[in-house]
N, C-alpha and C positions, 0 to 999 in steps of 0.2 A: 384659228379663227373662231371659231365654234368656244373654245374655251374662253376665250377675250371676251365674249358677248353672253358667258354666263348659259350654253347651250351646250350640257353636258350631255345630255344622253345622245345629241348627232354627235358630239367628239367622242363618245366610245362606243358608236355605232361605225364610224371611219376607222375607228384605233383597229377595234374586231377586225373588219373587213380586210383592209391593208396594212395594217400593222401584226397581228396576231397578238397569242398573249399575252405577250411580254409587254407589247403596247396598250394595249387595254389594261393590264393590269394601274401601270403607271398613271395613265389617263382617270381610274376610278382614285386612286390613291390622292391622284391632286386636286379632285371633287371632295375628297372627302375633308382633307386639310382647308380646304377653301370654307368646308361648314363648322370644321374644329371637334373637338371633344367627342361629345356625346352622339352629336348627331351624326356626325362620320363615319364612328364607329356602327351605325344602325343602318346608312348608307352602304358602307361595304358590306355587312350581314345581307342585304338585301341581296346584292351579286352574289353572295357566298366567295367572299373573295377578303374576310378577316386575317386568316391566318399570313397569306402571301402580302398581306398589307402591313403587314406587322415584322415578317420578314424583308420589306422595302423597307419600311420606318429604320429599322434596326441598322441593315446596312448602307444606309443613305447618312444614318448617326444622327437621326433624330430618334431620340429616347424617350422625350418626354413626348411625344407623342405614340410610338409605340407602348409604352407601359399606360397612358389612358386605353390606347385599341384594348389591350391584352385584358388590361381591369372591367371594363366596361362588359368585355364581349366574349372571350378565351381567356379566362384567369388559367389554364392549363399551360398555357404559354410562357405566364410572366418568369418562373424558373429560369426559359432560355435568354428570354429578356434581359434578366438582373446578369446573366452570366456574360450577353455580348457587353451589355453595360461594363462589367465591370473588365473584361480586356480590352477595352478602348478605353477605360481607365489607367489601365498598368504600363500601357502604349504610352500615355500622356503623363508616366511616372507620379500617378496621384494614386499613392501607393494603400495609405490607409483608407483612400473610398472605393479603392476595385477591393480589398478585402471586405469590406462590409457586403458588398455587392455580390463578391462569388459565395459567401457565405448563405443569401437571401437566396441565391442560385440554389444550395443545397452541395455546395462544391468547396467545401473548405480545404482538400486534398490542390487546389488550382490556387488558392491564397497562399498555403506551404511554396508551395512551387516558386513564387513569384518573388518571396521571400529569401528561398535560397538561393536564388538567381541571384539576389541583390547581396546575399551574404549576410542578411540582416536576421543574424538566428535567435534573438532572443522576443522577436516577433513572431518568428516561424515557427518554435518551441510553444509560446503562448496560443497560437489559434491553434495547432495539433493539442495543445494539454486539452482546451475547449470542446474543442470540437472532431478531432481525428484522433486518436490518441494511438492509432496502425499506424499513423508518419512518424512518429516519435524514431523510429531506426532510420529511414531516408534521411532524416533532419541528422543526427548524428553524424552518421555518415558522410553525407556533403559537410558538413563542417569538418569532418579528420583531413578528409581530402582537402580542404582550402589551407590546414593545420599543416600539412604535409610538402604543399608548394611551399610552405615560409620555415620549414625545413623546423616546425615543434612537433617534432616527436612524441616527447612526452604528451603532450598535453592531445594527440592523435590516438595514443596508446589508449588514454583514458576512454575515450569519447569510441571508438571502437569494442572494447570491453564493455562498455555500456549499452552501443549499439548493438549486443550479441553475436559480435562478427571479430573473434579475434584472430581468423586467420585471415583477415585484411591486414591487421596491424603486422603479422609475420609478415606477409609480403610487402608492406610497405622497408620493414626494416630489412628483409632482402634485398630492395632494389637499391638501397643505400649502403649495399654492405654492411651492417650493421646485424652480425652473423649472431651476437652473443645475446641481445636483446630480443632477434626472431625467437632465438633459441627456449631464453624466459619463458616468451609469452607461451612456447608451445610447450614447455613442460608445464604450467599452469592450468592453460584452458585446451591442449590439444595434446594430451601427452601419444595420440597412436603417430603426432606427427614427428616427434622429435628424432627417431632414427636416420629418420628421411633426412631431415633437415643439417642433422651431424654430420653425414653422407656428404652432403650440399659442400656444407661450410669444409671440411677436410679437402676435398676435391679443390675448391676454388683456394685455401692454402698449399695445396700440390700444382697451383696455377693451369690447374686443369678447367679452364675458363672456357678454353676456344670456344667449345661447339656454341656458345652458349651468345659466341661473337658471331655465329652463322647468319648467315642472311636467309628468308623462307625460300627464296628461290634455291640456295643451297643446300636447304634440311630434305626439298621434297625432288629433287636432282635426280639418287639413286631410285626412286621408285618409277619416278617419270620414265628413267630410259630403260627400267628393267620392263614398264607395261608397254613401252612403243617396242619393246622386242619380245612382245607377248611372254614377257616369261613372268604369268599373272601372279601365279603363287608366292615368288619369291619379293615382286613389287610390293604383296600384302604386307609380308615379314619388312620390306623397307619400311614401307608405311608405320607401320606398327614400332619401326625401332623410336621414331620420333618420338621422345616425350615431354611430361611439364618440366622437366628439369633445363633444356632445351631455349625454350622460348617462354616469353610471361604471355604472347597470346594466345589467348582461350579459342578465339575465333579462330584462328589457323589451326591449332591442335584441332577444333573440331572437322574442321575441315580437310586435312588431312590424315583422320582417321575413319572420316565418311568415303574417301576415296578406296581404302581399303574396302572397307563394308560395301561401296559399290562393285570394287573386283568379283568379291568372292561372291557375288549375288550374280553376276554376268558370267560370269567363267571360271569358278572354282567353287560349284555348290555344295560340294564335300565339304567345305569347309567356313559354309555359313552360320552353322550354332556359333562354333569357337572363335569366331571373329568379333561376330556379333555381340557373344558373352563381355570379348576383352574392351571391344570399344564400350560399349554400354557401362562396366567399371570404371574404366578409364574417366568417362563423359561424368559419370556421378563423383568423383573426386576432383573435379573441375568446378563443381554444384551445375552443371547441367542435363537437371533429374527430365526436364522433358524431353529431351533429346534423347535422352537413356531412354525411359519409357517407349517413347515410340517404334526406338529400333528393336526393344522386346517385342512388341505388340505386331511389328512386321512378322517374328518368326512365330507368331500365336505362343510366350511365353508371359502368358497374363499376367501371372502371380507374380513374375519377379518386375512387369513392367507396374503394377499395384505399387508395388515395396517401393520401385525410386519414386512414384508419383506423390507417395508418403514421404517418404524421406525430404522430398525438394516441399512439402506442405502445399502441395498441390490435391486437398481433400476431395474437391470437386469433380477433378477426373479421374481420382484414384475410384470417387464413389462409384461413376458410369463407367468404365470397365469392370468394377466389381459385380455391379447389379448386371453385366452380360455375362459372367459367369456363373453365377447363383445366388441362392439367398445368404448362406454361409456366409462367403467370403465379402458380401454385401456387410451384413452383420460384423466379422471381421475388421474391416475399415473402419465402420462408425465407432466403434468400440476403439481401434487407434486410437483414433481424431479426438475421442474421449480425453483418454488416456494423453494424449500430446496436449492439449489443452490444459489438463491440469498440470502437467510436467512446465511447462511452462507460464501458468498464472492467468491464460486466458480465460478470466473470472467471465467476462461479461460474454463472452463467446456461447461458454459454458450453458451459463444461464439461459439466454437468447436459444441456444438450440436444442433448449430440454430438460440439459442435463441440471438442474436447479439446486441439487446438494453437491455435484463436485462441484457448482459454479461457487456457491455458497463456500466448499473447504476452500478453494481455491484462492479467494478472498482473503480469508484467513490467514493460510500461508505467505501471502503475502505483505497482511499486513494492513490490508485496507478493511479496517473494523466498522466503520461506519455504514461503508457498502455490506457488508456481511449483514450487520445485523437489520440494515434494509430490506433484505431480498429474503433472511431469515423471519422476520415480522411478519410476510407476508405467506410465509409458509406455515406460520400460527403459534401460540405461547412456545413450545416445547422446543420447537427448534430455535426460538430468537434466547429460549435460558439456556439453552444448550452452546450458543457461540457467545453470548453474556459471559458463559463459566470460562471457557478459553479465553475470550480477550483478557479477563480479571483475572488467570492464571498468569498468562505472558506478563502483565502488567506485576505483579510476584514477584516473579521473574526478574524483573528490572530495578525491583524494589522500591515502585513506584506505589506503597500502601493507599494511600489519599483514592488515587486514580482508579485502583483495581475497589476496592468500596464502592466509590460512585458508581460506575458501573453494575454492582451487585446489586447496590439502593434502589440503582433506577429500572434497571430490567429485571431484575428478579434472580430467583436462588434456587439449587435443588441439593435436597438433601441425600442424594443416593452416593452410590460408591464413595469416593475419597475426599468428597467436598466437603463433607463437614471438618475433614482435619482441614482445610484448606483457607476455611473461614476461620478456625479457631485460631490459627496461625496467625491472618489478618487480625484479627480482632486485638492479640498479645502484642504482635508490631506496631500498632497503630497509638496502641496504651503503654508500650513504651518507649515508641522514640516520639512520640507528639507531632509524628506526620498525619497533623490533620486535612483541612481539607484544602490543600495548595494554593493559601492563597488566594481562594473566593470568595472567603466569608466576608460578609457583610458587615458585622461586628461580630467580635471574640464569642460573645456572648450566646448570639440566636446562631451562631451556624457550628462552632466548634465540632469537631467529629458527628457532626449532623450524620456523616455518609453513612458510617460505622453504625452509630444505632440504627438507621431506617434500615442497613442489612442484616444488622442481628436480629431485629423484630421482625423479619420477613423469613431468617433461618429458621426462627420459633413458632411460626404457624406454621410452616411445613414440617419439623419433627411433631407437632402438636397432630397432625393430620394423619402421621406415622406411628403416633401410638409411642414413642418413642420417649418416654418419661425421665430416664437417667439421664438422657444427652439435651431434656429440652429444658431441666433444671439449671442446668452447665452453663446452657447458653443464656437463661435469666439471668443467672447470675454478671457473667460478662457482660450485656445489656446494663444492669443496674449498676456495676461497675464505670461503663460508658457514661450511664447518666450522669453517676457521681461526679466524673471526672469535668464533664460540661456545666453540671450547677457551681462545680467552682467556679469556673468562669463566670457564672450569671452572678456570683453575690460579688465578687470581687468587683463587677460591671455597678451593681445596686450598693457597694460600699457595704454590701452587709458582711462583715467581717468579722463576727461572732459565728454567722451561720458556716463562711469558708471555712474555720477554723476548726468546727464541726468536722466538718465534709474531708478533712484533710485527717485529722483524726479518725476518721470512720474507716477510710480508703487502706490502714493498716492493716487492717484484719484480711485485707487481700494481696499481701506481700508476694503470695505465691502464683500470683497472674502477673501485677503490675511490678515495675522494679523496685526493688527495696531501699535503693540509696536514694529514688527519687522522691517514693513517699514518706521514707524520714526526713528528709531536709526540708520539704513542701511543711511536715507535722510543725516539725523545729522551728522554722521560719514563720509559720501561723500562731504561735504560741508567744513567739520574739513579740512580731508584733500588739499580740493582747497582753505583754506585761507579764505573761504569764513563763519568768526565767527558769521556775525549776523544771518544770515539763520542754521548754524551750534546751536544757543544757542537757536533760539526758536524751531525748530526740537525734542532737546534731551529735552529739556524742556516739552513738548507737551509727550513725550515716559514714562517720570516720573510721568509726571499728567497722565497717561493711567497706570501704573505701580501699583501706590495706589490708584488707582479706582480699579484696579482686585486685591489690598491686601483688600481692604473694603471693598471686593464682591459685587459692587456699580452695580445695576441693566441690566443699559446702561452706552454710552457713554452722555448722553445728560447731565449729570450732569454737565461736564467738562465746562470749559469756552472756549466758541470759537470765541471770541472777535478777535482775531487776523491769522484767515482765512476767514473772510468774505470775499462773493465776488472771493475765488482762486481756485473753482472747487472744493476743499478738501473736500467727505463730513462730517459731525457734526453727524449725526445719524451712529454706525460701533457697531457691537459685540465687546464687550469685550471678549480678547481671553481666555481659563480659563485654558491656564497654561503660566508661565513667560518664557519670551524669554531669557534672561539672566539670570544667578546667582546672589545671593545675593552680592556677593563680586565684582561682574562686575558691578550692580546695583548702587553700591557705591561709584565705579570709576567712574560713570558718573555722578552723584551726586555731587561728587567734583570737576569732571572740571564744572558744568554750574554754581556751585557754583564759581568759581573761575572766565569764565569770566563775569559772572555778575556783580564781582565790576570791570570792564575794564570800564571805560568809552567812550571809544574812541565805544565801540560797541552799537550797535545803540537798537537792541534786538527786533528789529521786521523784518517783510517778507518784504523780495524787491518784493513786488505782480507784477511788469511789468516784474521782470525777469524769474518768473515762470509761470505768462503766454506767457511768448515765447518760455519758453522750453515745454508746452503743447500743444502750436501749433506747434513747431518742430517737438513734438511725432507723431503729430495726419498729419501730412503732409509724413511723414516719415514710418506710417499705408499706406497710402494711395497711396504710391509711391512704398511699396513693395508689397503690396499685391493685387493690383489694375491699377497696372502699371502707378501709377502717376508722376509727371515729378517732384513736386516742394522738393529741397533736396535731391536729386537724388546722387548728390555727396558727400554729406555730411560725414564726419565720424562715427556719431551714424547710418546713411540711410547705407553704407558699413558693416557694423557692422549687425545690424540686417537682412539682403539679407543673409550676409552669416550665419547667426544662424537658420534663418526658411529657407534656403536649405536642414538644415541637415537633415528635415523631407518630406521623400518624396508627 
């Protein structure tokens, strides 16, 4: 009545009275919906009666009014809000909005959930990679298990391997009889299991099956009626005969082994350690470490109830029983947990709980370089070139040259221990197989081994800082070698084809870094084009004789005849490079033209040697004019050319 006429404070003066609070509650609640929004929520504050109105709102399944109370008045709330929200979403199968929901909740482990209920795993998979990335094995696992009703094994095998749980896959291929693949998997990923398991499978080919056909009331029979004839000791030994081989459940083995450990704790305390021991072993090769633990912890056997609490990655109570024993064994544990952590890749674990350089190796080892060198930056220069240098070793490794550069270009380089061979290396693969930079440059021109120079020139101020004068000559030189090899690019790009020609003549005299079949035929071919046949015929001439010296696997180059570079700086002494620059079929095309103009007579078939030492002292003036601020060829078109290629590297 009181309500109908808008006389709210006598209806929750009657609610109180004769109703209590549950009636009043409800009575302030439909005052406050009666004034809406803002002012409701200021209404209930007054009663002090927000939170329980919010808890009406919610479970009456008005939301959108609950989440204005919660915004308005208890934003501490809206968490449980979004969560009831979003399971009277999951209720109503509006699957993608209760995930967004238990997400805003703060509850994305309740979206997994929801997900594998419905079997829908590549949803489930996605908000765990997001957001939980601990579900990632529950997710696996309900997936083997749904793999496992529609009888794919395989594809259960995998997914448990992955899940780190391959003694699921054993017992699934157990229960299927399926003796020789248990078998696999345990010599694989469990090999202390495979005797066991041999045992197993011989037995069940001896059709030594029965016991195994037992029923529980049958397995735990003899104990029963040796403890109703008090003959306690020997019910323990029944108890105890029961084992996994027996029965697949866990819960009855537990159960029937706790009956023993109740014996011998009532009526055979003599023989409380040694019970306790076996069950407690027993319970941890079942994996259940806390049931192990406690039954230590019953007979004050700390240390060893620590060890399963560890073993089951139960850190948390391994830690408080530790810290009740001392500081040591306190110490002990963290140092574990350390230690487990990196053994298994818990990067962020790691990190998050201190340990900031195992989290960092951690990372590493696994593979995840971005994160490394994240969490490394923030631990300042030395550590982020320090996991810089490993990623761009691994990437070596892979013989991903382009990749392991970038990396060096962009984070930095140190010249200590073994890294400078390790750049040198990079530097000679990159200039002779042409893995420049994968693919992203922009044009040929402005990025071609861009990486490469910016990490030579970054090698050379730190030997430069090191005092290190023979190695940081070296490394100029490669640098200017780099450059060389990218101004080709740039005139080829400018049509300046006098200047590449240059550039490709100059690049000779470094036979003994870069490969020599490739910068003869590069010379030859530069020469072809300017008309220039007789420097063009003994160039590709000289590529052919370097060609079938590496089909003859011919030791060196000294074999070759170098009758006709004497005297041109070129040297005679060069590795043979030991894979071919060209195809067989491009091999053949050159082949035939030096065959062909070799009968030209008008060609002369030797080196113009005054013309090529004046484009070596062009080179070497045109060095020394960009990078030394020298005057002579300053204006030159090759001197233009190369200014602006080794700009491009700060």
């Amino acid at each position: 009545m009181y309500r109908a006429n808008d006389l709210w404070d006598e209806a929750i003066r009657v609610a109180q009275r004769h109703g209590g609070p549950a009636a009043s509650k409800k009575v302030s609640y439909a005052w406050a919906v009666s004034l809406g929004g803002e002012a409701g929520a200021k209404l209930l504050t007054k009663f002090g009666l927000i939170e329980q109105a919010i808890d009406y709102a919610t479970e009456s399944g008005a939301f959108e009014h609950a989440f204005a109370l919660a915004t308005n008045s208890k934003r501490e709330k809206l968490p449980e809000v979004h969560l009831k929200y979003a399971m009277y979403l999951e209720d109503e199968g509006r699957f993608p909005e209760a995930e967004k929901e238990f997400i805003k909740a703060e509850k994305p482990k309740e979206a997994i959930d929801m997900y594998v209920h419905q079997q829908d795993w590549a949803n489930a998979t996605r908000v765990s990679e997001a957001h939980d990335s601990a579900s990632m094995g529950d997710i696996l696992i309900a997936q083997a298990k749904a793999c496992i009703e529609r009888s794919e094994f395989t594809k259960a095998e995998a997914l448990y391997v992955r899940a780190k749980k391959p003694e699921q896959a054993v017992k699934a291929y157990k229960t299927a009889n399926r003796w020789q693949d248990a078998i696999r998997i345990a010599r694989e990923f469990l090999p202390h299991k495979v005797q066991e398991l041999m045992g197993e499978h011989a037995a069940y080919m001896r059709g030594e099956q029965g016991l195994g056909a037992q029923s529980h009331d049958e397995l735990m029979a003899r104990g029963r009626q040796l403890e109703e004839g008090r003959e306690f000791s020997q019910a323990i030994d029944a108890y105890l005969q029961v084992t996994a081989a027996q029965t697949k459940s866990h819960d009855f083995l537990e159960e029937v082994w706790e009956n023993a450990v109740k014996l011998a704790m009532n009526h055979v305390p003599a023989r409380i350690a040694e019970v306790v021991e076996t069950v407690s072993k027993r319970l941890m090769e079942i994996s259940r470490f806390a049931q192990a633990a406690e039954l230590y912890e019953g007979i004050d056997k700390h240390r060893e109830a620590i060890s399963a609490y560890m073993q089951g990655g139960m850190w948390d109570q391994a830690r408080d029983l530790a810290r009740q024993v001392g500081p040591k064994v306190e110490k002990e544990v963290t140092e574990a947990q350390r230690r487990s952590m990196q053994e298994t890749g818990a990067a962020e674990d790691l990190v998050h709980s201190g340990n900031v350089a195992e989290g960092i190796e951690a990372y590493a080892q696994k593979g995840e370089w971005d994160k490394c060198r994240e969490v490394a930056e923030q631990q300042g220069p030395h550590m982020l070139v320090k996991y810089a240098t490993l990623h761009g070793a691994a990437l070596i490794q892979q013989a991903t040259f382009s990749g392991a550069a970038k990396v060096f270009a962009t984070y930095g380089t140190a010249t200590s221990g073994n890294n400078v061979a390790m750049y040198r290396r990079l530097a000679k693969e990159i200039l002779a197989t042409g893995d420049y930079d994968g693919g992203e440059a922009d044009t040929k021109s402005t990025r071609s081994i861009l990486h490469l120079r910016q990490m030579l020139a970054k090698v050379i101020v730190g030997l430069r800082q090191a005092g290190d004068e023979s190695l940081m000559r070296e490394f100029e030189t490669l640098l200017w070698i780099a450059h060389m090899t990218a101004a080709k690019d740039v005139a080829e790009e400018r049509g300046a084809s006098e200047a590449r020609r240059k550039l490709a003549l100059s690049l000779l005299r470094h036979i003994r870094i870069i490969p020599a079949d490739k910068a003869f035929y590069d010379a030859g071919q530069c020469c072809r084009q300017a008309n220039d046949l007789s420097m063009a015929f003994v160039f590709l001439n000289r590529y052919l004789d370097i060609t079938e010296a590496m089909e003859e696997h011919e030791a060196s180059s000294t074999t070759l005849d170098n009758s006709d570079f004497a005297d041109t700086g070129i040297p005679f002494d060069f590795p043979l490079p030991e894979k071919q620059f060209l195809s067989d079929k491009d091999r053949e095309k050159v082949r035939d033209y030096v065959l062909e103009i070799s009968m030209n007579e008008k060609i002369q078939q030797t080196l113009n040697v005054s013309e090529l030492d004046a484009v070596f002292k062009e080179s070497d003036m045109v060095r020394d004019a960009v990078l030394r601020g020298g005057r002579a060829g300053a204006n030159s078109e090759l001197f233009m050319i190369m200014r602006d290629t080794v700009n491009q590297v700060p």
